[in-house]
mmCIF file of the C-alpha atoms, coordinates in Angstrom:
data_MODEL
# 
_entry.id   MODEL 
# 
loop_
_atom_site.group_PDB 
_atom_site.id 
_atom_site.type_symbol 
_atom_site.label_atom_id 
_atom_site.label_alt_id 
_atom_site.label_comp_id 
_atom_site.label_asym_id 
_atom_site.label_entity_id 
_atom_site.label_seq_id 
_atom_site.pdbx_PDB_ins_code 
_atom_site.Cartn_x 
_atom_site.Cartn_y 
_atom_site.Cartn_z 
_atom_site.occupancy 
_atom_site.B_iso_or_equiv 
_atom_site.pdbx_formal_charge 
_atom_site.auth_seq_id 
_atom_site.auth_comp_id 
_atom_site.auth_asym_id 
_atom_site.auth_atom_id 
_atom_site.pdbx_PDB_model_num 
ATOM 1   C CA . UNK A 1 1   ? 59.896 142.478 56.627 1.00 0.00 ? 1   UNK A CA 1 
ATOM 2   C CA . UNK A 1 2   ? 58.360 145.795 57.861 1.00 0.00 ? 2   UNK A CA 1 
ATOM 3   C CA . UNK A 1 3   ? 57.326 146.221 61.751 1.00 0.00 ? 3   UNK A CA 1 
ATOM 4   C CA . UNK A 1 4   ? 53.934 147.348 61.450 1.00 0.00 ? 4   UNK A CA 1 
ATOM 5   C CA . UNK A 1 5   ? 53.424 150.587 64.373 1.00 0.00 ? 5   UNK A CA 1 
ATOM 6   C CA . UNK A 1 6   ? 50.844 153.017 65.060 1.00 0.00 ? 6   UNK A CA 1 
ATOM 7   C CA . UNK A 1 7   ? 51.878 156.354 64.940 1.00 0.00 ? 7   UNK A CA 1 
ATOM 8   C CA . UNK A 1 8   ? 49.834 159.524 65.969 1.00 0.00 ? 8   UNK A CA 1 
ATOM 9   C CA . UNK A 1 9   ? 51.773 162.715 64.610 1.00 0.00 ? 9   UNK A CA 1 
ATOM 10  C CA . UNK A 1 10  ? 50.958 165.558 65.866 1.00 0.00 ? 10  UNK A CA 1 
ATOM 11  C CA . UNK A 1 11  ? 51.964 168.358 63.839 1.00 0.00 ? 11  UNK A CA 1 
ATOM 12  C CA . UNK A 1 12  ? 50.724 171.407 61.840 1.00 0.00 ? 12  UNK A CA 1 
ATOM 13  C CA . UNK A 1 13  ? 52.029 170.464 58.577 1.00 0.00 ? 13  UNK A CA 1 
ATOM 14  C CA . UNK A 1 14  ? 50.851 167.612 56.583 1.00 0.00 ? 14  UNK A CA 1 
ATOM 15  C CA . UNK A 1 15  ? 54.328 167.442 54.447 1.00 0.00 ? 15  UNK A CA 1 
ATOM 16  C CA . UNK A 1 16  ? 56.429 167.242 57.146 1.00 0.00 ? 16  UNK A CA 1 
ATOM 17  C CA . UNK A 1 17  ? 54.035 164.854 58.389 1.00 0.00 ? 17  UNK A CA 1 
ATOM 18  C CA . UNK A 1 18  ? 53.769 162.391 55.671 1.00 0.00 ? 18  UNK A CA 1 
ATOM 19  C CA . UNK A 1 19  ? 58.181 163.039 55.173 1.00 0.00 ? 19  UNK A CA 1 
ATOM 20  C CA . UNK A 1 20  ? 58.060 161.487 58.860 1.00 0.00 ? 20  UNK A CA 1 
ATOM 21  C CA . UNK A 1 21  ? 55.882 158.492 57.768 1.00 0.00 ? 21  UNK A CA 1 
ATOM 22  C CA . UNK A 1 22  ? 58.381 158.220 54.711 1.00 0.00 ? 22  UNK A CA 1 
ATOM 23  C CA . UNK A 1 23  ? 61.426 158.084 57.303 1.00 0.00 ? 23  UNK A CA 1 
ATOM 24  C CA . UNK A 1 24  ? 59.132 155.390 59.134 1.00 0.00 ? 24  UNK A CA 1 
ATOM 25  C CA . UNK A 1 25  ? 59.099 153.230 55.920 1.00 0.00 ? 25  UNK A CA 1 
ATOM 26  C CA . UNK A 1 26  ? 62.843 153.744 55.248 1.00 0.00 ? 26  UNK A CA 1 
ATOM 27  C CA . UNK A 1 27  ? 63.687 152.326 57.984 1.00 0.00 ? 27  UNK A CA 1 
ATOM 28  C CA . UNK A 1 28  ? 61.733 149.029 58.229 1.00 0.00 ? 28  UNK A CA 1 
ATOM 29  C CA . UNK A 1 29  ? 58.440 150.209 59.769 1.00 0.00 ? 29  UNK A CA 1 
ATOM 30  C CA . UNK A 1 30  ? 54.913 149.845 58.329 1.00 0.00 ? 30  UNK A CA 1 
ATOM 31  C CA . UNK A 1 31  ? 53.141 152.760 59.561 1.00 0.00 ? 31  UNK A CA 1 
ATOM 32  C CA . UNK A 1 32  ? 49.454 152.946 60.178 1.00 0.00 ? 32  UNK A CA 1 
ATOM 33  C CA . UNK A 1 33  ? 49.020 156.587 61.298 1.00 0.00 ? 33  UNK A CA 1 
ATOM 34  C CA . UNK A 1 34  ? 47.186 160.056 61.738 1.00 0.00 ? 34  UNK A CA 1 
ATOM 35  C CA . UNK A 1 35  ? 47.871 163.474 61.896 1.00 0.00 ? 35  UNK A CA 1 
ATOM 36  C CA . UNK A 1 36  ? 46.394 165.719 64.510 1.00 0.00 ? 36  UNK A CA 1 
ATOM 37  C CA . UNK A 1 37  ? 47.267 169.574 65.101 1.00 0.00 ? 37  UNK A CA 1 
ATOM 38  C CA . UNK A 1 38  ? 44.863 170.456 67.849 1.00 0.00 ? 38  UNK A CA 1 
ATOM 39  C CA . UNK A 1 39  ? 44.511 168.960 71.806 1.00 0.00 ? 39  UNK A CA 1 
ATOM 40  C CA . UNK A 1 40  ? 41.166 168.595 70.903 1.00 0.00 ? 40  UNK A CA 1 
ATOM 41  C CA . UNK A 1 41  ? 42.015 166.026 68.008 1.00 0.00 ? 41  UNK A CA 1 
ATOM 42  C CA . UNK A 1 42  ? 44.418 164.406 70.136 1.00 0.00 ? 42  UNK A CA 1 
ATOM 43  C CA . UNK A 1 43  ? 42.043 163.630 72.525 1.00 0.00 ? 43  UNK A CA 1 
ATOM 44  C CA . UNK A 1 44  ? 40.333 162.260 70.093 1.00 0.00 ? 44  UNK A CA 1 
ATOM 45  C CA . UNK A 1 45  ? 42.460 160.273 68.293 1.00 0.00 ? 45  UNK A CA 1 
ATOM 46  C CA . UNK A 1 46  ? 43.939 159.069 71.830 1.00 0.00 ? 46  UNK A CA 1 
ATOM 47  C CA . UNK A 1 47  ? 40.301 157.901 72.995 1.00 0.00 ? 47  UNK A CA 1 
ATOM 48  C CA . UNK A 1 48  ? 39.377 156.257 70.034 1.00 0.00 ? 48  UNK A CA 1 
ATOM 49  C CA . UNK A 1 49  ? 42.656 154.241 68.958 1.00 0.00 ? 49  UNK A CA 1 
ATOM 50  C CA . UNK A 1 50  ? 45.589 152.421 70.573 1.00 0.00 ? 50  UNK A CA 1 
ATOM 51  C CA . UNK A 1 51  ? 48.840 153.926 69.255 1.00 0.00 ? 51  UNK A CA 1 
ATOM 52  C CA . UNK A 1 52  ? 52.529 152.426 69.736 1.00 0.00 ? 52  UNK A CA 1 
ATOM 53  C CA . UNK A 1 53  ? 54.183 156.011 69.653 1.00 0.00 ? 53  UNK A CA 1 
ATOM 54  C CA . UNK A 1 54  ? 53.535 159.665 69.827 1.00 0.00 ? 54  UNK A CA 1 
ATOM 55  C CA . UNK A 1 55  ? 55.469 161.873 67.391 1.00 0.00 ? 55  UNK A CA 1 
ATOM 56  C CA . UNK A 1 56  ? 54.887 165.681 68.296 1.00 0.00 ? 56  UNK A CA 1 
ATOM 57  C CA . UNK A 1 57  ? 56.570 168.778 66.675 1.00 0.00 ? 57  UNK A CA 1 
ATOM 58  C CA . UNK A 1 58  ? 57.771 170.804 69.298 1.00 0.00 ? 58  UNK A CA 1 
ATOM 59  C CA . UNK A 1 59  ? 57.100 174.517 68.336 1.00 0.00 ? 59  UNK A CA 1 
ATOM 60  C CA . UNK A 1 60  ? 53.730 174.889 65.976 1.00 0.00 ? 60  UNK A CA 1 
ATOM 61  C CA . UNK A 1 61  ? 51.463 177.914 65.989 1.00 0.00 ? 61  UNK A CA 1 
ATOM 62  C CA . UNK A 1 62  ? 48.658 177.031 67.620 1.00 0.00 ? 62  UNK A CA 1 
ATOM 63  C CA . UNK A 1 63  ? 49.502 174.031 69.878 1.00 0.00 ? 63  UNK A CA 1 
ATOM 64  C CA . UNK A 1 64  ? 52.579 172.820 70.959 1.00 0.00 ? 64  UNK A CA 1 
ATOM 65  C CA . UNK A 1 65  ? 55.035 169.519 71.610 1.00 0.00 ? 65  UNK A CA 1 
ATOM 66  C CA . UNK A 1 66  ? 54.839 170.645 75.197 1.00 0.00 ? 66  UNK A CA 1 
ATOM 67  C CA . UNK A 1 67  ? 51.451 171.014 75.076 1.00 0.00 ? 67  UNK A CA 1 
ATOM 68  C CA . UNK A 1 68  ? 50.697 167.599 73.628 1.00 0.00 ? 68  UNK A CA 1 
ATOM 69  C CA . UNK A 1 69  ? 52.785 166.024 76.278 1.00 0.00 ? 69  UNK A CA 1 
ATOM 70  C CA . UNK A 1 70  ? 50.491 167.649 78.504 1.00 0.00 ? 70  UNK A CA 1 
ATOM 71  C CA . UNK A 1 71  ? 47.403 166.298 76.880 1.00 0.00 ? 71  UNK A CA 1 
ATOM 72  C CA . UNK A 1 72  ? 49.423 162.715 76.972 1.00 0.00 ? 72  UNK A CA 1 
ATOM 73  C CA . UNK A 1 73  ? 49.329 163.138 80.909 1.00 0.00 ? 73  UNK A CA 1 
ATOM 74  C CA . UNK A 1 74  ? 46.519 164.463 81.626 1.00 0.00 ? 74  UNK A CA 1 
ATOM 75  C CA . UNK A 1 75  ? 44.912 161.390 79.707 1.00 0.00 ? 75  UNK A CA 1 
ATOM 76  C CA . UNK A 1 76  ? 46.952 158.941 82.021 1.00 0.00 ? 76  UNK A CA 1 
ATOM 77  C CA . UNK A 1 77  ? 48.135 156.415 78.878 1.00 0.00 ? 77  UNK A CA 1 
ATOM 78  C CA . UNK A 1 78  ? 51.389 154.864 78.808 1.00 0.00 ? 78  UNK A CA 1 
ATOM 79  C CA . UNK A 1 79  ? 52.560 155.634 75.216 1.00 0.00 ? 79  UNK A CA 1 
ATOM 80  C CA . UNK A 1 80  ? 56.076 157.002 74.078 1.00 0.00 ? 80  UNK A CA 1 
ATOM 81  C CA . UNK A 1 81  ? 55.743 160.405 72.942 1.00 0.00 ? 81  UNK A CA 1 
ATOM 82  C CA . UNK A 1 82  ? 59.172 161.789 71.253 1.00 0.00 ? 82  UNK A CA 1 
ATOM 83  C CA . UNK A 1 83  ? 59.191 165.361 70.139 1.00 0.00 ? 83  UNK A CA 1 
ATOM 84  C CA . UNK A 1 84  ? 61.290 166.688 66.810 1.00 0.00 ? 84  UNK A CA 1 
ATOM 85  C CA . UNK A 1 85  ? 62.038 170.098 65.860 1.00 0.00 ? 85  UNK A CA 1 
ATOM 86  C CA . UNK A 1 86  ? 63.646 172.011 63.523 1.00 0.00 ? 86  UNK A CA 1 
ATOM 87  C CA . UNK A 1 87  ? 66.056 174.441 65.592 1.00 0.00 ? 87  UNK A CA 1 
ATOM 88  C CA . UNK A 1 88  ? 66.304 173.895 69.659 1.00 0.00 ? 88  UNK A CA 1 
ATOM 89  C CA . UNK A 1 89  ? 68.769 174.237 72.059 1.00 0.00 ? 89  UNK A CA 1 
ATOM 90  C CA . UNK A 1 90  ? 70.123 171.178 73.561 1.00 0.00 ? 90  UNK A CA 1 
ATOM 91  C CA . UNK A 1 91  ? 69.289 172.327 76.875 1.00 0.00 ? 91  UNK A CA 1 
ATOM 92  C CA . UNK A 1 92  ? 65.472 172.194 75.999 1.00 0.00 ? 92  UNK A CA 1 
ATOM 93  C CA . UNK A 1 93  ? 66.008 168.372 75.166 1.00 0.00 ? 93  UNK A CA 1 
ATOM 94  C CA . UNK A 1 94  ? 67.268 167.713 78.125 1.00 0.00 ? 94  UNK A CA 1 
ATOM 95  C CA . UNK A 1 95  ? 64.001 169.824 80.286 1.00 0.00 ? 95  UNK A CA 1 
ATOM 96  C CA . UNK A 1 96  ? 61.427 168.166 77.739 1.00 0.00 ? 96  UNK A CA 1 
ATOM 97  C CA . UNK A 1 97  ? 62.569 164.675 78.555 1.00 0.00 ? 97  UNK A CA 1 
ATOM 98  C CA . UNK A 1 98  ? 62.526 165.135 82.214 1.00 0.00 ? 98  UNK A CA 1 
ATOM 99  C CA . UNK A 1 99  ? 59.528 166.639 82.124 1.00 0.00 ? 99  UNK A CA 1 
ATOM 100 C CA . UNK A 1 100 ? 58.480 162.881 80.336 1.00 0.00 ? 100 UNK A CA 1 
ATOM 101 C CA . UNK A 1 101 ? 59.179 162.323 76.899 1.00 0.00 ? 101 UNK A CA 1 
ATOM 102 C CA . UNK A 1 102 ? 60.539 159.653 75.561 1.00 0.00 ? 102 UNK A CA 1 
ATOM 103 C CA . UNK A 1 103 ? 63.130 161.503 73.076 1.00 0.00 ? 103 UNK A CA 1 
ATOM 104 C CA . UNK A 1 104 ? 64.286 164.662 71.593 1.00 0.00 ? 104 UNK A CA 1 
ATOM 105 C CA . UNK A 1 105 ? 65.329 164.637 67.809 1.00 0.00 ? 105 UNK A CA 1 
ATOM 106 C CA . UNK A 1 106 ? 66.333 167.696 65.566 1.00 0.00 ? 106 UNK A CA 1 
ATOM 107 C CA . UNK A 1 107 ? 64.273 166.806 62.596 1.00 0.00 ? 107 UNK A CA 1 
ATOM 108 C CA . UNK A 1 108 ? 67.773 167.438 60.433 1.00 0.00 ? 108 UNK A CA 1 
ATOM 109 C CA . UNK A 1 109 ? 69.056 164.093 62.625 1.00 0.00 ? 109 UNK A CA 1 
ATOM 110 C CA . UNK A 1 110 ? 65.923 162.098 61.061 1.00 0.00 ? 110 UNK A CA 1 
ATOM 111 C CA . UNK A 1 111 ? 67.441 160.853 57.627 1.00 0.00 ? 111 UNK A CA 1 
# 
């Protein structure tokens, strides 16, 4: 039976968006999310729904995982927010959790 979660991704690209729902799926999870690639539509999106996790990108063009973590704060909700890239150094894990995320994956550790 799949655990039905709420999952706001933020994230530039809506493929690697929609691969992360699929990874959801795969691994028992009936996802009920939205993608958001602005602070402004994270705001949003955080005002107007509960979610069970934040899933931020860490490096996009215009707005970033640090960023959203920021946004997360600055909004005062208690929700997980776990940031994936592509390439990082381990170190940057490491700052990005103490700084208050929940997790650091490299998105090649996802499947």
């Amino acid at each position: 039976m799949s655990v039905p979660v709420r999952v706001l991704i933020v994230d530039d690209s809506a493929d690697d968006s929609l691969l992360l729902a699929e990874e959801l799926v795969d691994n028992n999870f009936d996802p009920i999310w939205l993608r958001v690639d602005t602070p402004e539509a994270m705001r949003t999106a955080l005002h107007e729904q509960q979610w069970d996790v934040i899933i931020a990108d860490y490096r996009m063009p215009h707005f970033s995982g640090p960023e959203a973590l920021q946004v997360l704060k600055e909004t005062g909700l208690d929700i997980p927010l776990i940031l994936v890239s592509g390439t990082t150094p381990d170190e940057t894990g490491v700052e990005m959790m103490r700084a208050g995320a929940q997790d650091f994956i490299i998105k090649h550790n996802l499947t």
